[in-house]
C-alpha positions in Angstrom: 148.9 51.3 67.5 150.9 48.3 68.7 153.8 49.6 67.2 153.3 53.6 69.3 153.0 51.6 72.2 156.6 49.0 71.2 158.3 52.5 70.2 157.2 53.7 73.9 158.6 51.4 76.0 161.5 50.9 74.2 162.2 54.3 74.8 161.5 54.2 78.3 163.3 51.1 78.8 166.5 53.0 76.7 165.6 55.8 79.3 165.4 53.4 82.2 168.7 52.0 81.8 170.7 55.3 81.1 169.4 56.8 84.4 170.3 53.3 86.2 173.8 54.0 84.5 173.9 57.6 85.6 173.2 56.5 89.1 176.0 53.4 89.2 178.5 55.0 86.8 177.9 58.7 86.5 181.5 59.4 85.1 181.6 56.5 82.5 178.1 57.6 81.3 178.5 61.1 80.9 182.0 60.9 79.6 180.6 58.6 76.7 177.2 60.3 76.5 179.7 64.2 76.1 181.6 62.2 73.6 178.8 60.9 71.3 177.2 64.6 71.3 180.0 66.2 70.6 181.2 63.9 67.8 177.5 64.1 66.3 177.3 68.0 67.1 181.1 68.5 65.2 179.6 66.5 62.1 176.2 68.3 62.2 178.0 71.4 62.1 180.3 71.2 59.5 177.1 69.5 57.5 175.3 72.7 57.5 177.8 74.9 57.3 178.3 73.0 53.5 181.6 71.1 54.0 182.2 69.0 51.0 184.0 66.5 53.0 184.3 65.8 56.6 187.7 67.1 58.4 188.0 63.8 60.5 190.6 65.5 62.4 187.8 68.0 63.9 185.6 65.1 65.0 188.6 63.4 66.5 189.4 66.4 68.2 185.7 67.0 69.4 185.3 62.9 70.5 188.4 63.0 72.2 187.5 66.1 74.2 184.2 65.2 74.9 185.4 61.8 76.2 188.2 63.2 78.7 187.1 66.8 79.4 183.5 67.2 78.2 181.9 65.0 81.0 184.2 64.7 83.4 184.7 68.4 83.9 180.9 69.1 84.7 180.0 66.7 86.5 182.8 67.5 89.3 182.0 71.0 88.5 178.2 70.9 89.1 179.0 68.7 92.0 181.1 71.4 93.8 178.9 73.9 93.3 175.4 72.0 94.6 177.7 71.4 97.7 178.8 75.0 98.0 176.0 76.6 97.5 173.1 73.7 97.7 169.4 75.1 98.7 170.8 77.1 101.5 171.0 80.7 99.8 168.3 83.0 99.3 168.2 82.3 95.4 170.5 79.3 95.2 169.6 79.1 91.5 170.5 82.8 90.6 173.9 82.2 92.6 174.8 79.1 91.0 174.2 80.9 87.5 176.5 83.4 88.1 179.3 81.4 89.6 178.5 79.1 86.2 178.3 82.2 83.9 181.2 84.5 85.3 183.9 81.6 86.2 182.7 78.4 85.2 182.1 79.1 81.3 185.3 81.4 81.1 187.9 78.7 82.5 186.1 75.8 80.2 186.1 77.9 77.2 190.0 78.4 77.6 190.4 74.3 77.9 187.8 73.5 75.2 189.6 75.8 73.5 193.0 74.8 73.9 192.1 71.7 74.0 190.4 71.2 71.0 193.4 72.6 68.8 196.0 70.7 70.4 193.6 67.4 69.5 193.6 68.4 66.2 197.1 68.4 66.0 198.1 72.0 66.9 201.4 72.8 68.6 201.3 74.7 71.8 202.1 78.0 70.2 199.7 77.7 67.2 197.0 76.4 70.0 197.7 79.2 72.2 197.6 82.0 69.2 193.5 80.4 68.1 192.6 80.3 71.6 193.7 84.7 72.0 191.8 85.1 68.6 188.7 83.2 69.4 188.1 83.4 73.3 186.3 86.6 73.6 183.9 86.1 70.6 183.1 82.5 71.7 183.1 83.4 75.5 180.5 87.0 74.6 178.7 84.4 72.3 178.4 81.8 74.7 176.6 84.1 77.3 174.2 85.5 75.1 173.0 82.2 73.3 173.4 79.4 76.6 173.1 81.9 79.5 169.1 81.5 79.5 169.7 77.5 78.5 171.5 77.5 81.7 169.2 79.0 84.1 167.0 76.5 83.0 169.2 73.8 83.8 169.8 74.8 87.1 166.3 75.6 87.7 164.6 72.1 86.5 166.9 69.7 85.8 168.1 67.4 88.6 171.8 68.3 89.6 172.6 64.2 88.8 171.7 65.2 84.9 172.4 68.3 84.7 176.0 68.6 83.5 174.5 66.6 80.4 171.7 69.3 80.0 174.9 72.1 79.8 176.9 70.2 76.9 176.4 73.0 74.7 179.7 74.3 76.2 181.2 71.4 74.4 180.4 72.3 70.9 178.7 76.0 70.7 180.7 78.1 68.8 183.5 76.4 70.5 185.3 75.2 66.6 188.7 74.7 66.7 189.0 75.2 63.3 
């Protein structure tokens, strides 16, 4: 028993601390936090999808966007739109989706993208020919796996967390390779 309750408030001390780091230092922490899921979620996936050895140059690419782009990007993003549209519309929720669904998602799946090939040592032109043969499967995909993910983000999730809650843009169905 004494170890259930250590295990507890170790985790809500862990939990504590990252929403005392959220508050103070929302970039820092949700750059880092976007890197470390997206390194973890580039690894997972190319686990189960039975890679006999790890392409290091994908998880750099995937760290590396999740670090500059994968935080940063939402969390002025998600800011914007509280401010625009806030609790002032009829269905401020079922606004923000759309906005998030129909511009949002398009526009960061071109940089993730982009993005994510040029880390991994693309060129411009061989970046620019994945992201024309990809974008409309990953983009269709996108909406019909996160679009429900998302209005349940917007709907419950505080608007200080809630770019974390929408990483999946980071890393689903978003492989470079």
């Amino acid at each position: 028993m004494s170890l259930s309750k250590s295990v507890q408030r170790a985790a809500f001390g862990f939990l504590t601390d990252y929403l005392q780091a959220i508050y103070l230092r929302p970039l820092r922490t949700k750059a880092y936090t976007s890197c470390v899921i997206a390194t973890l979620g580039n690894l997972s996936s190319q686990r189960i999808a039975g890679n006999k050895s790890i392409d290091w140059n994908s998880v750099r690419a995937f760290a590396l966007f999740g670090l500059l782009f994968g935080g940063t990007v939402p969390h002025y993003f998600f800011m914007l739109l509280e401010k625009c549209v806030g609790k002032n519309s009829a269905n401020p929720v079922l606004v923000k989706l759309a906005i998030e669904r129909l511009m949002y998602a398009p526009c960061y799946q071109v940089l993730s993208l982009y993005m994510l090939a040029r880390f991994e040592g693309k060129d411009h032109d061989e970046a620019s020919n994945q992201l024309s043969k990809l974008y409309w499967q990953v983009l269709r995909t996108n909406w019909m796996f996160l679009s429900m993910f998302q209005l349940l983000n917007l709907w419950l999730v505080p608007p200080m967390v809630g770019p974390l809650a929408s990483l999946g843009h980071v890393f689903f169905g978003t492989s470079a390779s």
